[in-house]
C-alpha positions in Angstrom: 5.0 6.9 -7.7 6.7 6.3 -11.5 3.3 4.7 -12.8 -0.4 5.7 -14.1 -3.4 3.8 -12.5 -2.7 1.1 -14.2 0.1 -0.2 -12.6 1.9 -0.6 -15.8 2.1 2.5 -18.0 5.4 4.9 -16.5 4.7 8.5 -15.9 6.8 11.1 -18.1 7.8 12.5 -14.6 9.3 11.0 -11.5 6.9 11.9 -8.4 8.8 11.2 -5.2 6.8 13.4 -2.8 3.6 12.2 -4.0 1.2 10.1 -1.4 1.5 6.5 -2.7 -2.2 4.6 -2.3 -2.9 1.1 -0.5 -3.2 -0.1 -3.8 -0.1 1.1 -5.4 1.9 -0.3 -2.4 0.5 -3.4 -2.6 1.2 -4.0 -6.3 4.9 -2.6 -5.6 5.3 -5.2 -2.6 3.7 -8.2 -4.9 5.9 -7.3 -7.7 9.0 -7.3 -5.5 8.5 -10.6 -4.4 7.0 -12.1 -7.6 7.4 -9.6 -10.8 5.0 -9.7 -13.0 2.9 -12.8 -12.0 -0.2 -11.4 -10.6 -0.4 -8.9 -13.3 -3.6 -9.3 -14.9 -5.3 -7.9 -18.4 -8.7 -8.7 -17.6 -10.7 -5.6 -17.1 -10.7 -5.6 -13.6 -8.7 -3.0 -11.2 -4.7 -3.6 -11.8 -4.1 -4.8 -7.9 -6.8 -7.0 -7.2 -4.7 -10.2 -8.2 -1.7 -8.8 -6.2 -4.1 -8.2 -3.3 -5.2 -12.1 -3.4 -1.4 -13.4 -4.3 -0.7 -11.4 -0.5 -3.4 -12.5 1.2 -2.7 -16.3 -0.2 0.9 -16.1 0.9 -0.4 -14.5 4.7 1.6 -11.4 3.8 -1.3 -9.3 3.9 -4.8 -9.7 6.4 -8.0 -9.2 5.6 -9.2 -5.5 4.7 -12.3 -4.3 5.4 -13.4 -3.1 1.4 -12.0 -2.9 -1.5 -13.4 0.2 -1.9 -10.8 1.5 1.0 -7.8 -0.1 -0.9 -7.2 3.1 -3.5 -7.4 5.5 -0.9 -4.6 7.9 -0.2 -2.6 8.3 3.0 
């Protein structure tokens, strides 16, 4: 995609073919449907808050480890 890990910083270059992770499409859906509000500056992974602002709406189920949720596809 157009950003670093972070969620936040854009890339110099414009990566279309790329794999996009769980993560990075979950922080993309979130911040169609809310911009910037689950954003979060607090030292923890950049789409945790997204994760829960899904899963509190019912958009998005349970998932079974965070540790699966960077993964590429």
């Amino acid at each position: 995609m157009g950003y670093h890990a972070d969620g936040k910083t854009k890339k110099k270059n414009f990566e279309p073919n790329k794999p996009v992770s769980k993560a990075q499409f979950v922080t993309l859906l979130s911040r169609l449907l809310w911009g910037t509000t689950f954003d979060n500056d607090n030292g923890s992974s950049y789409w945790t808050e997204h994760v829960k602002g899904l899963k509190t709406a019912k958009i998005l189920g349970s998932s079974t480890g965070s540790a699966k949720t960077n993964q590429k596809r």
